[in-house]
VOROPA-502173 format. One line per 5 residues: number of its first residue (from 1); their letters; for each residue x, y, z of N, C-alpha, C. Coordinates in nm, 3 decimals. Layout:
! VOROPA-502173
NUM	a	X,Y,Z,X,Y,Z,X,Y,Z  ...
! end
This chain:
! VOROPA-502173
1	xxxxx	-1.557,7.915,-12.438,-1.526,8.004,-12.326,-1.519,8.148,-12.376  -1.564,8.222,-12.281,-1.595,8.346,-12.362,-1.453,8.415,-12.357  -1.399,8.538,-12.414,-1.242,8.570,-12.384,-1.257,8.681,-12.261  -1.357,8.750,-12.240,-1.361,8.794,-12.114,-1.431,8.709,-11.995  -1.339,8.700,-11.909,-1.436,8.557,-11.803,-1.493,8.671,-11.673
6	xxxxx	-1.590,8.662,-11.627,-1.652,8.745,-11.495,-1.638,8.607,-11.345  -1.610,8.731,-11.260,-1.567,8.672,-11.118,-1.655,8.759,-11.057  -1.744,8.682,-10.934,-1.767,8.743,-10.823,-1.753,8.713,-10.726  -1.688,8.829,-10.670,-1.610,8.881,-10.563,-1.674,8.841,-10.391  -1.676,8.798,-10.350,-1.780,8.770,-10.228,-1.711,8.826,-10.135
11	xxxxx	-1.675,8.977,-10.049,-1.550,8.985,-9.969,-1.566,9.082,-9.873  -1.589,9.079,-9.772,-1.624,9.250,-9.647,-1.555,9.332,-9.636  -1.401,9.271,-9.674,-1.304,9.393,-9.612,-1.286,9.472,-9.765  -1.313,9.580,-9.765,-1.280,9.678,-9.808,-1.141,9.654,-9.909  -1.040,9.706,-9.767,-0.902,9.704,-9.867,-0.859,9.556,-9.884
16	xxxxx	-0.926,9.442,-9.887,-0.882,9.358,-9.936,-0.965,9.337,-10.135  -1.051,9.387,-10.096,-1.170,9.384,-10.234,-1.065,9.515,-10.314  -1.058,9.600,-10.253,-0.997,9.695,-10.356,-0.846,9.672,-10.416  -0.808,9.564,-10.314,-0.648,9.556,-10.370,-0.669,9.436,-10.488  -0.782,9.372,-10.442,-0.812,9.278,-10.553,-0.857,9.256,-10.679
21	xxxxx	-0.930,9.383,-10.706,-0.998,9.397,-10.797,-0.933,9.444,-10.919  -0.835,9.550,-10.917,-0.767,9.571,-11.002,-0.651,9.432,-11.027  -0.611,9.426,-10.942,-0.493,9.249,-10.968,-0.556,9.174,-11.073  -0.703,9.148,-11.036,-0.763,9.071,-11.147,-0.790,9.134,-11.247  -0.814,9.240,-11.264,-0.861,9.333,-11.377,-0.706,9.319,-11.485
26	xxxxx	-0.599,9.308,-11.415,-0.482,9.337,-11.528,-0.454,9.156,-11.570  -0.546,9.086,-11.548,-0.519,8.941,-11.605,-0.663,8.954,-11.709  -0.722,9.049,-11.744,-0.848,9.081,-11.807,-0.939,8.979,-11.736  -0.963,9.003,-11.654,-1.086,8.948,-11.576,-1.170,9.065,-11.538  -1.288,9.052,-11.566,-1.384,9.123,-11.512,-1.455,9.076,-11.368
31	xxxxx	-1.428,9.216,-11.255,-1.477,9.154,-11.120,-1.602,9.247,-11.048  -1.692,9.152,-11.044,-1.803,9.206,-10.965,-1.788,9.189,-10.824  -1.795,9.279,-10.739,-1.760,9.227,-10.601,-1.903,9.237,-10.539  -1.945,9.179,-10.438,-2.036,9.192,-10.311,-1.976,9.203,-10.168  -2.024,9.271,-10.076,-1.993,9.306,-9.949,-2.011,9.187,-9.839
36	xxxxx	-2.129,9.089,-9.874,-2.178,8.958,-9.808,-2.261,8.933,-9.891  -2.319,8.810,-9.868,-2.390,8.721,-9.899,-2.535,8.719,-9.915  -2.572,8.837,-9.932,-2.738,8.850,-9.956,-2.803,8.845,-10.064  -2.696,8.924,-10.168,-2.760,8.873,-10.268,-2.666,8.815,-10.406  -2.604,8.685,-10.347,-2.519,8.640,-10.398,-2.636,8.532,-10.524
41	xxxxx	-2.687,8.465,-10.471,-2.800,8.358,-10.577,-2.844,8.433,-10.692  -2.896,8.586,-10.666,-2.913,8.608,-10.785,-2.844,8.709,-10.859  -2.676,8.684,-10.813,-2.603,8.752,-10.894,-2.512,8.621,-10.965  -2.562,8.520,-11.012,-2.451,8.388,-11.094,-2.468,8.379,-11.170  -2.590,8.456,-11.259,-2.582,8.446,-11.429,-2.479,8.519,-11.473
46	xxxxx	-2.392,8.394,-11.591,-2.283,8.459,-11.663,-2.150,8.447,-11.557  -2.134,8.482,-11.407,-2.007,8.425,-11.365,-1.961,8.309,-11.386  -1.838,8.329,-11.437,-1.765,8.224,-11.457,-1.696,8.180,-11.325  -1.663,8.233,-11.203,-1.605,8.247,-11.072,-1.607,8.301,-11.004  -1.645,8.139,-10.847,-1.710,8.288,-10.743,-1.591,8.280,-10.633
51	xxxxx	-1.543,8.421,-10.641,-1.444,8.385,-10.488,-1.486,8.425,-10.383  -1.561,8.355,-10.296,-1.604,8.331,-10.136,-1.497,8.334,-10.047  -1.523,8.473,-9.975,-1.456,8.501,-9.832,-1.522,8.380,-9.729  -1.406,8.310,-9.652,-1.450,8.186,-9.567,-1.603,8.268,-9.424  -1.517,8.404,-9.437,-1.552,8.474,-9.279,-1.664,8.583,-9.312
56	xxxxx	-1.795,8.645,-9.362,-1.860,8.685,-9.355,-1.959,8.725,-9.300  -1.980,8.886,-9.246,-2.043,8.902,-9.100,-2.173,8.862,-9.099  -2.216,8.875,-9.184,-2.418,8.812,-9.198,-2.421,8.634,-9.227  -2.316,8.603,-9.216,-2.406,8.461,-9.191,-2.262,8.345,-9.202  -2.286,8.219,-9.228,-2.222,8.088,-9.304,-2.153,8.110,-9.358
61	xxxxx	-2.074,8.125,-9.417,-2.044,8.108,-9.571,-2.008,7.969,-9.592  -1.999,7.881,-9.505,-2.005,7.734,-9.609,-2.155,7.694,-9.617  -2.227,7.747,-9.510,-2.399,7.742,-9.569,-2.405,7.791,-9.695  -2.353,7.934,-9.718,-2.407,7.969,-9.877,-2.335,7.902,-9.970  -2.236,7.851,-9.951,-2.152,7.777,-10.026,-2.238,7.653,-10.078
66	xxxxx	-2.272,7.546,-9.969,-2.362,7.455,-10.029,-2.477,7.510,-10.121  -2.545,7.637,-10.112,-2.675,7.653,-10.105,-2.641,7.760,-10.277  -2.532,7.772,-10.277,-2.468,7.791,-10.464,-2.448,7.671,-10.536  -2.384,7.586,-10.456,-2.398,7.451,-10.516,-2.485,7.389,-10.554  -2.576,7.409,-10.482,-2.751,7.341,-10.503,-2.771,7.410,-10.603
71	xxxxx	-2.761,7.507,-10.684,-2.856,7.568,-10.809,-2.751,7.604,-10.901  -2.622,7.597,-10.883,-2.496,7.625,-10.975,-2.419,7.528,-11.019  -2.340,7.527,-11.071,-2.195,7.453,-11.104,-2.089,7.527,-11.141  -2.100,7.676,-11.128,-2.019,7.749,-11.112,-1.913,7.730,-11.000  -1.788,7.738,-11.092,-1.668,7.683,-10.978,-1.647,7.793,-10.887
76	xxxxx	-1.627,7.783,-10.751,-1.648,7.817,-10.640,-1.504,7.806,-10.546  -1.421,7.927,-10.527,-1.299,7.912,-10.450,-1.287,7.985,-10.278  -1.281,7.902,-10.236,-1.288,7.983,-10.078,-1.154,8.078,-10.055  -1.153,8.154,-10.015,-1.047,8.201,-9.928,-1.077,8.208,-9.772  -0.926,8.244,-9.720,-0.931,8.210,-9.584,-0.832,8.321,-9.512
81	xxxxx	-0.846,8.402,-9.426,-0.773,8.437,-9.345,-0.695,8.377,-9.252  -0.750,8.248,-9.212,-0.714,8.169,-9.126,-0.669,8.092,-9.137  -0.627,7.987,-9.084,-0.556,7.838,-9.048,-0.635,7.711,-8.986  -0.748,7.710,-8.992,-0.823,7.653,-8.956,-0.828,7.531,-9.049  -0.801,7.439,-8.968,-0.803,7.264,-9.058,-0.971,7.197,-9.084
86	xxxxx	-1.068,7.282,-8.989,-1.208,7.244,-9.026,-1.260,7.338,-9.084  -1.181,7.468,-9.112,-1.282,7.526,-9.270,-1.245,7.481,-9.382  -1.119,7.397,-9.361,-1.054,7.396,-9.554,-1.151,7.254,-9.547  -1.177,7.172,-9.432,-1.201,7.061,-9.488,-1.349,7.047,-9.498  -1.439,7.158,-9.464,-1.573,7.209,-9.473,-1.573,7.253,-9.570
91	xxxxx	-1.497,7.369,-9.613,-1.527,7.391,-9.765,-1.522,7.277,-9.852  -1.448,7.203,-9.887,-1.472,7.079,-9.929,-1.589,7.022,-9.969  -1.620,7.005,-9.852,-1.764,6.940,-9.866,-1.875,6.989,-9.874  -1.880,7.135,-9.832,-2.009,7.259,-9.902,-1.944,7.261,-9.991  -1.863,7.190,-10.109,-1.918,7.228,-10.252,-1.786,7.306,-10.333
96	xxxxx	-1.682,7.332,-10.245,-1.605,7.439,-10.298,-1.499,7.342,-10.366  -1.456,7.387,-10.508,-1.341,7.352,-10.585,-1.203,7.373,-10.532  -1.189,7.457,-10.482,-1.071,7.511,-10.413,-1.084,7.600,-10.274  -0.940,7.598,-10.279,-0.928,7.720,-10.202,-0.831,7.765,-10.135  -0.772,7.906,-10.120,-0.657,7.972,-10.126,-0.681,8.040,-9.994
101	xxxxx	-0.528,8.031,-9.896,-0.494,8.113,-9.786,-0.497,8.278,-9.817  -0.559,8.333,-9.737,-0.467,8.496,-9.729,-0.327,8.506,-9.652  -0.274,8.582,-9.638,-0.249,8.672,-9.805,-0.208,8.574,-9.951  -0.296,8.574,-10.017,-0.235,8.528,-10.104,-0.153,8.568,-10.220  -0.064,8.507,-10.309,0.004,8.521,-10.415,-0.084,8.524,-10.507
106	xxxxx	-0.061,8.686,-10.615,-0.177,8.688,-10.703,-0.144,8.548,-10.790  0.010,8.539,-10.876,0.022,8.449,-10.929,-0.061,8.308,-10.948  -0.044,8.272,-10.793,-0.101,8.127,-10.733,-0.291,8.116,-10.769  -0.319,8.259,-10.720,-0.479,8.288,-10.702,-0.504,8.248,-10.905  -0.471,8.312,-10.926,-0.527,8.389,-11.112,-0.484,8.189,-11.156
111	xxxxx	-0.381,8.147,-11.124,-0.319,7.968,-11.169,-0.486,7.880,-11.139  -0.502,7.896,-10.951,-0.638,7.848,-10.916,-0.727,7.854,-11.015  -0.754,7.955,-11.057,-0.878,8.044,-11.101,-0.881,7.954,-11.244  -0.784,7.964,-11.308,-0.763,7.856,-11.435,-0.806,7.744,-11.405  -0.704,7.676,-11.334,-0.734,7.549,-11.319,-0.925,7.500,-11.306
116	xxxxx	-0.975,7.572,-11.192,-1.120,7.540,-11.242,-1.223,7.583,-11.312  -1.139,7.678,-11.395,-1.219,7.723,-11.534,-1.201,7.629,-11.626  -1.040,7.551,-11.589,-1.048,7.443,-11.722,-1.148,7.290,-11.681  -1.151,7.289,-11.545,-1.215,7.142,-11.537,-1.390,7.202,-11.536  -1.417,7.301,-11.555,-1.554,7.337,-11.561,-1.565,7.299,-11.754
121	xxxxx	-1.463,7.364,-11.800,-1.501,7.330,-11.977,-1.454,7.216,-12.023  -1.411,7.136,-11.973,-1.333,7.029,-12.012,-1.238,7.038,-12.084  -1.160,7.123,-12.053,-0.980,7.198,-12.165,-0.904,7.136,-12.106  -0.919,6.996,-12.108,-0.753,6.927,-12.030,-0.755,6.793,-12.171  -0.601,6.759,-12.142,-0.563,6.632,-12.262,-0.689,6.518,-12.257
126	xxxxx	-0.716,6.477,-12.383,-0.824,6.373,-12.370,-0.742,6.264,-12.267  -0.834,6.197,-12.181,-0.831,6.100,-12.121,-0.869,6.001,-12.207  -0.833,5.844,-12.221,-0.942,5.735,-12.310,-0.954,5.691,-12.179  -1.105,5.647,-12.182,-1.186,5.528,-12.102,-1.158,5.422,-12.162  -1.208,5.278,-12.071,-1.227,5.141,-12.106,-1.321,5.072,-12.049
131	xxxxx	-1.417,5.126,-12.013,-1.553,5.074,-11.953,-1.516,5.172,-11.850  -1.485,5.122,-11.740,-1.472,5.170,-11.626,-1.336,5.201,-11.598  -1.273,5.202,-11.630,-1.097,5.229,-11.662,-1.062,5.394,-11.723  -0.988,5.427,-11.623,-0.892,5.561,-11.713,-0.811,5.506,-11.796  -0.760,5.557,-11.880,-0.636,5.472,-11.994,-0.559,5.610,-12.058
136	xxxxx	-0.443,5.556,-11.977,-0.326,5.687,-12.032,-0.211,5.569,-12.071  -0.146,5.619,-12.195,-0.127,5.509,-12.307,-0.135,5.390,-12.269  -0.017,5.301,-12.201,-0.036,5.149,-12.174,-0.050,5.159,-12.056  -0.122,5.223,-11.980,-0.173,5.245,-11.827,-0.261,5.287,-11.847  -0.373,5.129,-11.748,-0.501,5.141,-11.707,-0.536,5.097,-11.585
141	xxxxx	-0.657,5.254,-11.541,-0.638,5.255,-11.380,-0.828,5.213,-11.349  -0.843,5.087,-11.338,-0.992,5.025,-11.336,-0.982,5.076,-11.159  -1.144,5.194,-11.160,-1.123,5.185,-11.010,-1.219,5.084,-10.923  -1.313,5.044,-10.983,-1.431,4.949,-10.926,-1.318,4.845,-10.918  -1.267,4.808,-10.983,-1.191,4.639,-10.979,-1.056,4.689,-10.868
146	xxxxx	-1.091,4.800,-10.909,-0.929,4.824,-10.779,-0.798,4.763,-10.827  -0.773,4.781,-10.986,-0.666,4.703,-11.036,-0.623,4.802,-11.103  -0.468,4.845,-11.140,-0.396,4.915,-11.233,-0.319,4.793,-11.331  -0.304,4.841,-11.457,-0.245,4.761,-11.549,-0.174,4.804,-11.630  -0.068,4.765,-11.672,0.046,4.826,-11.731,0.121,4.721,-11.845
151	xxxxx	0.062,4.766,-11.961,0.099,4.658,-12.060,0.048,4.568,-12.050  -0.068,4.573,-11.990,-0.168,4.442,-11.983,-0.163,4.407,-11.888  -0.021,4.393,-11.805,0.016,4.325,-11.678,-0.034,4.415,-11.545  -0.087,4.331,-11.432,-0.121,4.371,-11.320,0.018,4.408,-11.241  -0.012,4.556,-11.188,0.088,4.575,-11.095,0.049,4.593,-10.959
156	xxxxx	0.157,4.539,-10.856,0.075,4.516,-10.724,0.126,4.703,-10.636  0.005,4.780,-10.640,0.030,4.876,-10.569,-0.019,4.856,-10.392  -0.020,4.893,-10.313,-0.104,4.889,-10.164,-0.239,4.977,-10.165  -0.250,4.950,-10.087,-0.405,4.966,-10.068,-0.450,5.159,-10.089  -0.327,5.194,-10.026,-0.305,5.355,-9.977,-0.247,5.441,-10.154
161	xxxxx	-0.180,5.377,-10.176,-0.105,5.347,-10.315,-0.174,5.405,-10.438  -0.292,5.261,-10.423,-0.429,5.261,-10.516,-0.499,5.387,-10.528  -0.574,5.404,-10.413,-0.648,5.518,-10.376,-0.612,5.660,-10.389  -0.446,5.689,-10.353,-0.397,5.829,-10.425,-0.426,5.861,-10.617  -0.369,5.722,-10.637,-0.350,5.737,-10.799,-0.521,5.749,-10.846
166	xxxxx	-0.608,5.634,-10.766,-0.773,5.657,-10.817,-0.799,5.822,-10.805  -0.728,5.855,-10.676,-0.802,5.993,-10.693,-0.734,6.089,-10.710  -0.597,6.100,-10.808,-0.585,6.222,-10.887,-0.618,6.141,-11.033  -0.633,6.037,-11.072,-0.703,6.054,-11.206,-0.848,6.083,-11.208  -0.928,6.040,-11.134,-1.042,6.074,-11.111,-1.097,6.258,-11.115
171	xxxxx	-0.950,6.342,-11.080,-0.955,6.451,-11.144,-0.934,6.516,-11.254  -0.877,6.385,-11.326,-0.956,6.401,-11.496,-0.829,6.515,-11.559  -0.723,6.560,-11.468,-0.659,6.646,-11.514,-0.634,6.784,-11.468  -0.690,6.785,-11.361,-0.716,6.928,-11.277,-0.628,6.888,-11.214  -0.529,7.010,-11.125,-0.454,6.971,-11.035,-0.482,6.915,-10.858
176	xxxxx	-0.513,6.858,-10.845,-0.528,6.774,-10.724,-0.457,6.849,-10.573  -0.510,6.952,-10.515,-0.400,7.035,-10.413,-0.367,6.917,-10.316  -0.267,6.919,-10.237,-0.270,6.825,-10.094,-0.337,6.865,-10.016  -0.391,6.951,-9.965,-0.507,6.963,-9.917,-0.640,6.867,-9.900  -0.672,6.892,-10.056,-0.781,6.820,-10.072,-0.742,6.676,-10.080
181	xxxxx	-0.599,6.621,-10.137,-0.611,6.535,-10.132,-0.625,6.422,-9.968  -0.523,6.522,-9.865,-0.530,6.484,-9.757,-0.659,6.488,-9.716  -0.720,6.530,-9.698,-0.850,6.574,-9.681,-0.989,6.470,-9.717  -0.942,6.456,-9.841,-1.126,6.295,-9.888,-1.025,6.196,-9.809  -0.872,6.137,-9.869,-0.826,5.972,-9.863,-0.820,6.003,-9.717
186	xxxxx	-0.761,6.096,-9.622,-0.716,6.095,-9.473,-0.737,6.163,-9.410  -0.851,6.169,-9.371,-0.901,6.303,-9.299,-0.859,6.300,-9.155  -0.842,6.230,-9.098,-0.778,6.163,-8.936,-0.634,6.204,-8.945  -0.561,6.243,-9.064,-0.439,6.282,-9.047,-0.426,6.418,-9.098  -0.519,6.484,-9.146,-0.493,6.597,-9.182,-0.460,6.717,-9.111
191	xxxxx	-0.475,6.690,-8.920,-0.438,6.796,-8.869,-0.276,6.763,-8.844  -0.269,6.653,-8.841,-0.127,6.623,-8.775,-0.049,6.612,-8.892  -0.102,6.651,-9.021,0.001,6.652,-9.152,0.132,6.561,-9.144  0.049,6.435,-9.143,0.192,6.301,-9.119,0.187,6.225,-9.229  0.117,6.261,-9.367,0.123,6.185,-9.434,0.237,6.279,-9.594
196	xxxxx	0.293,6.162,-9.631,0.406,6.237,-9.703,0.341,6.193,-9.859  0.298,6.322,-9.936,0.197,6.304,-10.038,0.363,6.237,-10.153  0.449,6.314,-10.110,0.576,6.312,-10.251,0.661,6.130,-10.203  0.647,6.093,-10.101,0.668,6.001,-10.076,0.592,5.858,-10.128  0.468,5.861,-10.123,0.343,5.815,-10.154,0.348,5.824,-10.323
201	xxxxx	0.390,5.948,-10.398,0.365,5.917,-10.545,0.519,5.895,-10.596  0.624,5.897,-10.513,0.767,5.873,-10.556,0.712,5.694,-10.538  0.698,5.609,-10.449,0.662,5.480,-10.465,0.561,5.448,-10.584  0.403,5.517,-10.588,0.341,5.492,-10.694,0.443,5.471,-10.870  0.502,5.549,-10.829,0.615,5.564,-10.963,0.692,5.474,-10.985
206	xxxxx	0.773,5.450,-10.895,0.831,5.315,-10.916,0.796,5.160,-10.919  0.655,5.191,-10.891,0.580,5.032,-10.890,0.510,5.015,-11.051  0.453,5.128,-11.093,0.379,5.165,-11.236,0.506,5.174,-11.299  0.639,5.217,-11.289,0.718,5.200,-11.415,0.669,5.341,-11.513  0.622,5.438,-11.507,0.611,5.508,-11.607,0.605,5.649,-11.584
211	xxxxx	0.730,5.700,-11.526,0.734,5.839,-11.481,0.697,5.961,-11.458  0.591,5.937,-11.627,0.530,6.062,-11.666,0.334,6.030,-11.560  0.340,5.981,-11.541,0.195,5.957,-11.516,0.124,6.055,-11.400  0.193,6.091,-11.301,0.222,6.226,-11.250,0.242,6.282,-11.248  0.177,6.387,-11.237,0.276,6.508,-11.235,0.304,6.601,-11.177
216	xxxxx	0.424,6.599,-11.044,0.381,6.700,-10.881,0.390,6.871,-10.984  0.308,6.951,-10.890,0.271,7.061,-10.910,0.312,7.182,-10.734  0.481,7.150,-10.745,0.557,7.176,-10.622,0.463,7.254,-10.563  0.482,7.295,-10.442,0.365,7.360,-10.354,0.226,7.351,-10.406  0.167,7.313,-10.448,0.055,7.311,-10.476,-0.021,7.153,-10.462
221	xxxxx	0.026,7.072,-10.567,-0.068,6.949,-10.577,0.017,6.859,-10.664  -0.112,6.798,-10.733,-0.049,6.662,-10.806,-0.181,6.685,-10.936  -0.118,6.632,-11.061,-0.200,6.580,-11.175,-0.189,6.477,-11.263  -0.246,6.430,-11.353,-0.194,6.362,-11.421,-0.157,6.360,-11.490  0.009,6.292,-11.557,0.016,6.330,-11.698,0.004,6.291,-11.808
226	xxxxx	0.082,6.264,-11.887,0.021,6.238,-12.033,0.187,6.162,-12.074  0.143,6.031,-12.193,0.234,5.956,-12.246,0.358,6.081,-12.291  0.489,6.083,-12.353,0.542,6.116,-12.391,0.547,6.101,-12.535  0.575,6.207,-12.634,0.550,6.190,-12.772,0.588,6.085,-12.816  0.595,6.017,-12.902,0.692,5.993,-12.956,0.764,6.003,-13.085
231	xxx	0.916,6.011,-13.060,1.018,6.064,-13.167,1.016,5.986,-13.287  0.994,6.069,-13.397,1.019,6.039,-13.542,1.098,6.047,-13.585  1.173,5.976,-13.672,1.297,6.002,-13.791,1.279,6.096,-13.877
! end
């Protein structure tokens, strides 16, 4: 990873690009901004991050969103002015890694910005595989067989259970927002926000027996964690 990382800026409003640019500049980020989307394709050599305004007056932006995806793998964060439950869950699926409300907290934004700089280089704790199995020490999460195992032994999670834990390990270590997670497992509940994500991994926890294996990321998400050392004499 290079030690200066480049961002481009995708953003119309003015004083939102200018209040932004320096914010990122004092985390040493270098920021290229654009006004819209015209000539965003052939400005991605060398960005390391593109932050896409959701609302742009010349066109889509989850069209261009897919249509960066198609020729990039440059991680890709939407922002949003709005509240809209079918852009976060559109961005999604044009392609976007994230994505952050306005106004946002620089803090939160520059955290984002990490997080999928690290799952772009692979800078998270080794995971071990087992064919088809995640394996975090004596926990293994087979998702084709749809079985978790714990000391060898099968533990009986539910169906809903399964599928949270498949899919924050399946993020390999990135933080998992509720958003997104509401969003792939429950999309039918995501406007009516009835599903209780801390409820859902407080049970996962007590059925797996192994505390650390999550790890909530308060307002934000969920990840996975990692065995606990262990103590030497």
């Amino acid at each position: 990873m290079r030690l200066v990382l480049r961002i481009l800026l995708v953003e119309d409003d003015d004083a939102e690009a200018n209040a932004l640019v320096p914010s990122l500049g004092r985390w040493s980020y270098t920021v290229d901004r654009l006004p819209d989307g015209r000539d965003v394709l052939n400005r991605l050599v060398g960005v390391d991050v593109v932050l896409l305004d959701m609302r742009l007056p010349d066109g889509d932006s989850h069209a261009l969103c897919g249509r960066i995806r198609a020729i990039s793998d440059v991680p890709i964060i939407m922002m949003s002015g709005f509240d809209e439950v079918s852009d976060r869950i559109l961005a999604l699926h044009s392609g976007a890694d994230d994505f952050v409300r306005k106004p946002y907290d620089e803090g939160e934004l520059v955290a984002r910005i990490r997080a999928v700089i690290r799952r772009r280089d692979g800078a998270h704790p080794p995971v071990g595989t087992a064919g088809e199995a995640v394996v975090l020490g004596d926990v293994e999460i087979h998702q084709t067989r749809r079985e978790v195992l714990v000391a060898g032994q099968p533990v009986d999670l539910t169906r809903d259970q399964f599928r949270l834990l498949a899919f924050i390990a399946g993020c390999g270590g990135v933080i998992c927002t509720n958003e997104r997670i509401v969003a792939e497992l429950w999309p039918d509940a995501y406007r009516s926000r009835d599903v209780d994500l801390d409820e859902q991994v407080r049970a996962i926890l007590a059925v797996v027996g192994r505390p650390w294996l999550i790890r909530t990321v308060r307002g934000v998400g969920y990840q996975l964690g990692w065995p606990p050392a262990r103590r030497t004499r």
